[in-house]
N, C-alpha and C positions, 0 to 999 in steps of 0.2 A: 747329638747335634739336632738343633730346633729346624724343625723343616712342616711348611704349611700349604708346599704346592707339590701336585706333583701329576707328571703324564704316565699314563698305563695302558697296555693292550690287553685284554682279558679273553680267555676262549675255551669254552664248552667244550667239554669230550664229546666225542662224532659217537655215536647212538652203534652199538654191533651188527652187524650184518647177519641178517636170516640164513639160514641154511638148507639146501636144495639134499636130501635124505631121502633114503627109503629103507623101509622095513626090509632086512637078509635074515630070515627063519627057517632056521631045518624043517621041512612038511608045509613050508609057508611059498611058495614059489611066485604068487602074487601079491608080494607083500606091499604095503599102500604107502604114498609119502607119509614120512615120519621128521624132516627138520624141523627145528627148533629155532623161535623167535631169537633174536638179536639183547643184548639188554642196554637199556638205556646209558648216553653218556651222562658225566658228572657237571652238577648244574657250579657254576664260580658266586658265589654266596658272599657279602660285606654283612661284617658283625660288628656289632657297636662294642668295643670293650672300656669302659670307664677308668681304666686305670694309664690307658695311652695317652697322652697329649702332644705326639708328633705322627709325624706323618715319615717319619726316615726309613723306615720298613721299605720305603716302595721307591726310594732316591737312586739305586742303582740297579736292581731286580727290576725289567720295565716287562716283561714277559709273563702273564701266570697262566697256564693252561690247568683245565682239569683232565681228568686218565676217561680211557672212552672206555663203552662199553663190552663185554664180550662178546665174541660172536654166538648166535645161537649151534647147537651140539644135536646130532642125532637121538632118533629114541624120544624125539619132542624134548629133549631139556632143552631150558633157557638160558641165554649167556646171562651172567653176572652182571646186575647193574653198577656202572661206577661210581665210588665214593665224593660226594661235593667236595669239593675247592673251597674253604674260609678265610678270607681273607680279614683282619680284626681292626678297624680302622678308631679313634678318635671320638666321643661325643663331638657332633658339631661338623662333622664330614658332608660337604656337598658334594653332588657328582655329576659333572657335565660332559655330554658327548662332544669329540674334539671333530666333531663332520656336522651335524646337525646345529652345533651353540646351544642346545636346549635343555634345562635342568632337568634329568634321568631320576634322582632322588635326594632326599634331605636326611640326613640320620644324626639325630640328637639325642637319642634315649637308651641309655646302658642295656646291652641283650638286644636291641634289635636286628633287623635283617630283613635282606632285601636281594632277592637271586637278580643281578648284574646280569648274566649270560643264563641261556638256558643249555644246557644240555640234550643231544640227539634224540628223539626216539629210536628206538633199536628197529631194525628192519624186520617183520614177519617173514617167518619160514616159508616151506611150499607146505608144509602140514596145514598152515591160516587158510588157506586158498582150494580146498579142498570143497567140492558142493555136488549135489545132482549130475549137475551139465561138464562139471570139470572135476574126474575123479581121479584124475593122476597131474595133478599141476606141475610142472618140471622149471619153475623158476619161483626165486624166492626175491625180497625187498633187501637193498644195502638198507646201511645204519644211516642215518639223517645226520649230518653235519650239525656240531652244538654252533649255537652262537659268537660271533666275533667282532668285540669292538675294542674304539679308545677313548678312552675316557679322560677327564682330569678332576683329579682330584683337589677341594681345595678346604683347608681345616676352617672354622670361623666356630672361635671360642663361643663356648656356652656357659656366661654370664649376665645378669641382672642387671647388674651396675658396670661402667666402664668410666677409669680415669682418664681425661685426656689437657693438655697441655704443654708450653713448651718442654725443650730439655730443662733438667736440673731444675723443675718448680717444685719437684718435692712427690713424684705420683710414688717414686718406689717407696721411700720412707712410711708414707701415708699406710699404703697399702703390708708394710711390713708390721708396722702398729698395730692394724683392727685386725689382721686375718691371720693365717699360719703359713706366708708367704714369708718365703727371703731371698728378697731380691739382692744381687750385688748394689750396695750402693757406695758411691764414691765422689766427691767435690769436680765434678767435669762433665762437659756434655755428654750424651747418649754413650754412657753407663751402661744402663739396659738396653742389650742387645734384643732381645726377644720380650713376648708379650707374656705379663705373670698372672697367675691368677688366684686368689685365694679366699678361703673359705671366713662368714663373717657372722656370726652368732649372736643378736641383739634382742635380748629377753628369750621368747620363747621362736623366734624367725631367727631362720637361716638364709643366706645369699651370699651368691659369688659374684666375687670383683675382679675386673682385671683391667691392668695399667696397657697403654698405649705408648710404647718409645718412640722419639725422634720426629714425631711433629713441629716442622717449623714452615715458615713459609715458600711454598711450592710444594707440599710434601706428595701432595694428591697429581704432582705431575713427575715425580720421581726423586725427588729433593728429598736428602735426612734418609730418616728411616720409614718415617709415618708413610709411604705410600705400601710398603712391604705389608704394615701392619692396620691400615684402616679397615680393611674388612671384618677386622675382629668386632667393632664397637656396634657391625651392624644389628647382631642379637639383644644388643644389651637394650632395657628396658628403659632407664636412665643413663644419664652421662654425669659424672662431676667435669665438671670445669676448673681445673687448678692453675692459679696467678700467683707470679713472682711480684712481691710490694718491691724488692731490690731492682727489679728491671725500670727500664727508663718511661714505659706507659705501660700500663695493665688493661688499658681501654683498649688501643691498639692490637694488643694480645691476645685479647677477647674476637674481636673482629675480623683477627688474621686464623685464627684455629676455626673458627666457626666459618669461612671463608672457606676452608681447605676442605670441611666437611662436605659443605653444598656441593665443590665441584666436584670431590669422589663422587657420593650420593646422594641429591636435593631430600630425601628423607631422612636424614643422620641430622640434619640441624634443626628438624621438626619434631626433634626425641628431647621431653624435658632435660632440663639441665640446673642441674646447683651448683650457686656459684660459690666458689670456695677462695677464701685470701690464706697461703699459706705464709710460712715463718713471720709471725705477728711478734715473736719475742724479740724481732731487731729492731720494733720500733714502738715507741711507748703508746699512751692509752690516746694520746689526744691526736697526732700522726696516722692512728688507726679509725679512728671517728670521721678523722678530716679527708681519709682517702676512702672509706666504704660514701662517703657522701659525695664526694665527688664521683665516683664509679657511676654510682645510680643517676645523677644529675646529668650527666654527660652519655648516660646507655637509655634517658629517658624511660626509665624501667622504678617501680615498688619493691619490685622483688624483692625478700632476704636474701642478704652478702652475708655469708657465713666468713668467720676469721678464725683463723687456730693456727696451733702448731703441732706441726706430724713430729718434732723433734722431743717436745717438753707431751705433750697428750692434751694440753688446754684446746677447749673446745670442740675436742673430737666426738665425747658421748650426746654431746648438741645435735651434731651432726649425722652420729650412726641412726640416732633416732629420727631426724627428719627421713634418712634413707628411707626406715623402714618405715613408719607412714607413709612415705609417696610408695612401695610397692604393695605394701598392703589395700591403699588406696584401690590401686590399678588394677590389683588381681579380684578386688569386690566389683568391680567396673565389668571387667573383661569377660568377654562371652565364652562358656565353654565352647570347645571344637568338637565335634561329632565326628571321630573315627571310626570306620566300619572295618574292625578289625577279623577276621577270620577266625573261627575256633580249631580249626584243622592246618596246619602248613599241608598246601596242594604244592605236589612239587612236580608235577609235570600233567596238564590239559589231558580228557580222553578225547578221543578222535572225534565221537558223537559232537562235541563241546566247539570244537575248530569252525569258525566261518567258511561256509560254503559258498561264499557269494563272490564273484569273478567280476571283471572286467575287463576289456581288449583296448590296446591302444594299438593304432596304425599310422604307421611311417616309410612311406613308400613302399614297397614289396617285403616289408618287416610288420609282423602283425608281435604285441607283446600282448602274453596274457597273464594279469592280476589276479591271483586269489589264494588266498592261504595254504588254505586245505590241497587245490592244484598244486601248487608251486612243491610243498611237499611232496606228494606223490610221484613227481616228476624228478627231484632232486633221488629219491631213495629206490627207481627205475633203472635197472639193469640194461641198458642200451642195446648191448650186445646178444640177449638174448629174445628170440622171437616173440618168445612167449610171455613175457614180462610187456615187450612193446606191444602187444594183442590188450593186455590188462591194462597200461595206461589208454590205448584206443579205446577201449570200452568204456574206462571213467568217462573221458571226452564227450564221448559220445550220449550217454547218459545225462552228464549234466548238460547239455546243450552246446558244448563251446564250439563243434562243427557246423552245426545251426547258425549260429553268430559268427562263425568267419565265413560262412558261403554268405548269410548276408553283407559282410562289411566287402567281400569283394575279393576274395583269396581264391589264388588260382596255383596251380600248379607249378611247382618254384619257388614259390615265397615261402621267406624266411618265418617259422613259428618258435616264440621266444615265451618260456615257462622256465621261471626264474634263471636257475644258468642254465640249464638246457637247451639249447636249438637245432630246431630238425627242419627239414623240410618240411611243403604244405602236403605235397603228396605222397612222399615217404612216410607220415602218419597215419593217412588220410585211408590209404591202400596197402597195406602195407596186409 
């Protein structure tokens, strides 16, 4: 089943929790922390696989978690980091956050990838916390919570050229002739249920085409099928434009698709466009002379009106070949993009690397503190034990953020809010 939307909730394995250990040796009797770090959870990864062209993988699975990490083991060993999460979506996959509306990322290119969630870092043992002034540390870091969101997924074909047009003007036929596409096709409206697309070989250029069904008037506001399917044409570099000479205006039909375009997206009807007359065989040479001149007389337009038929093949190498001069055109034209791609996959931030910079918001006797690197530490803080609430005091302290709530005006009682954690002002403060 063709499927080109879809909502999903995505979530990073929660990072292992450290371990609170100590050395037991015969002849050893003070033996010194020895737990062992936490290992990271599993990062949820989108991989471009070229061979997909739906999206139905994700139509009823709406859940993908990755597995967390191990906890850390005495003796200093490390829990086991978990295994990524791959999820293999489509060339042509957008991905927008269903909280924020904001494009997360674009993935058009076979093999790419893009980690969606991140997974935990794993908590440090009490063996990490080991120093000078503290040589028996008796509390160790949870594992950090991976990331959790929703996103929606939304396919848009990655094609050059796009047919657009009413039903039955002939886009499947057309596109059944030049490429290695087989659409159903059949004498009745919207025929083609789904958007086709296929591959088109002219001299030593290649390009993909793909047809747009059920465009008619209203389509861009739920009408037909075309509202389902206009976001496919937004990739395509060109449009044809295909007219029925059997319909009762072609002028009109011109002005009604091109209409439907603007009000989807004002940039779809600013993407060149060839204008194409298809089944020229139902009407002889001087009928066809008198309606390409009329066309242009009445669209106040020079342009060439290409005529053919997708059913006999007259006029179609006319055609492939204007194609490919206007892409090759385009692509002499068009400015490379400078991607700064990485030579390494970094698959999880060192500590040193994390933003240490804060800030407080205050809301009545509620003070909230902002800062990456905080909010971390605070998240992967043992509550319950004395000795772990002493180590987040001291970061605090350190980096100034008691400094900054005596100045903003924190008094004993009020509420202090470091990501989900909240404590009192003075239960930190004195503790």
């Amino acid at each position: 089943m063709f499927c080109d939307q879809a909502e999903i909730k995505v979530k990073a394995g929660k990072g292992g929790d450290g371990l609170v250990g100590w050395r037991r040796e015969k002849y050893c009797p003070y033996g010194g922390p020895d737990g062992g770090d936490g290992g990271g959870g599993g990062n949820v990864i989108l991989r471009v696989n070229c061979n997909l062209n739906t999206l139905s993988d994700f139509r009823r699975a709406k859940l993908f978690k990755a597995e967390d990490g191990e906890n850390g083991a005495g003796n200093n060993m490390h829990g086991k980091s978990a295994e990524d999460l791959i999820l293999e979506v489509p060339e042509g996959t957008q991905v927008t956050s269903l909280v924020s509306k904001k494009n997360i990322c674009d993935l058009t290119t076979d093999g790419q990838e893009f980690i969606l969630a991140r997974g935990g870092r794993g908590g440090f043992g009490n063996a990490h916390f080991t120093s000078s002034t503290r040589q028996a540390p008796d509390f160790a870091e949870l594992g950090e919570p991976g990331e959790e969101l929703e996103v929606r997924l939304d396919l848009k074909l990655v094609a050059q050229v796009g047919i657009i047009g009413f039903p039955s003007v002939g886009k499947s036929t057309l596109i059944s002739r030049i490429s290695n596409a087989k659409p159903k096709i059949a004498d009745y409206p919207f025929t083609t249920l789904i958007p086709n697309l296929g591959m088109v070989k002219v001299g030593s250029k290649d390009f993909v085409v793909a047809d747009v069904p059920g465009l008619i008037e209203g389509a861009s506001e739920g009408k037909g099928l075309g509202h389902e399917f206009l976001r496919h044409v937004e990739r395509t570099l060109i449009l044809i434009h295909m007219l029925d000479p059997l319909r009762d205006d072609i002028v009109k039909d011109f002005e009604v698709i091109n209409n439907e375009l603007k009000k989807f997206d004002s940039s779809l009807v600013r993407k060149p466009q060839i204008i194409v007359i298809n089944k020229i065989d139902a009407l002889d040479q001087e009928l066809q002379e008198m309606l390409v001149k009329d066309f242009k007389k009445r669209m106040h337009t020079r342009k060439k009106v290409f005529v053919i038929s997708a059913v006999s093949g007259k006029g179609l190498d006319e055609l492939l070949y204007e194609i490919k001069n206007r892409l090759e055109d385009y692509e002499s034209k068009a400015k490379p993009i400078k991607q700064d791609v990485p030579k390494d996959k970094i698959f999880r931030p060192h500590l040193k690397d994390m933003d240490q910079r804060f800030f407080i918001d205050k809301k009545r006797r509620k003070f909230t503190v902002h800062g990456k690197r905080l909010e971390q530490i605070a998240v992967m803080t043992d509550m319950s034990n004395p000795s772990a609430m002493d180590r987040l005091r001291d970061v605090m302290k350190k980096k100034g953020v008691f400094k900054e709530l005596s100045r903003m005006g924190a008094k004993d009682g009020d509420k202090i809010e470091i990501g989900p954690v909240v404590i009192s002002y003075d239960q930190i403060l004195f503790r």
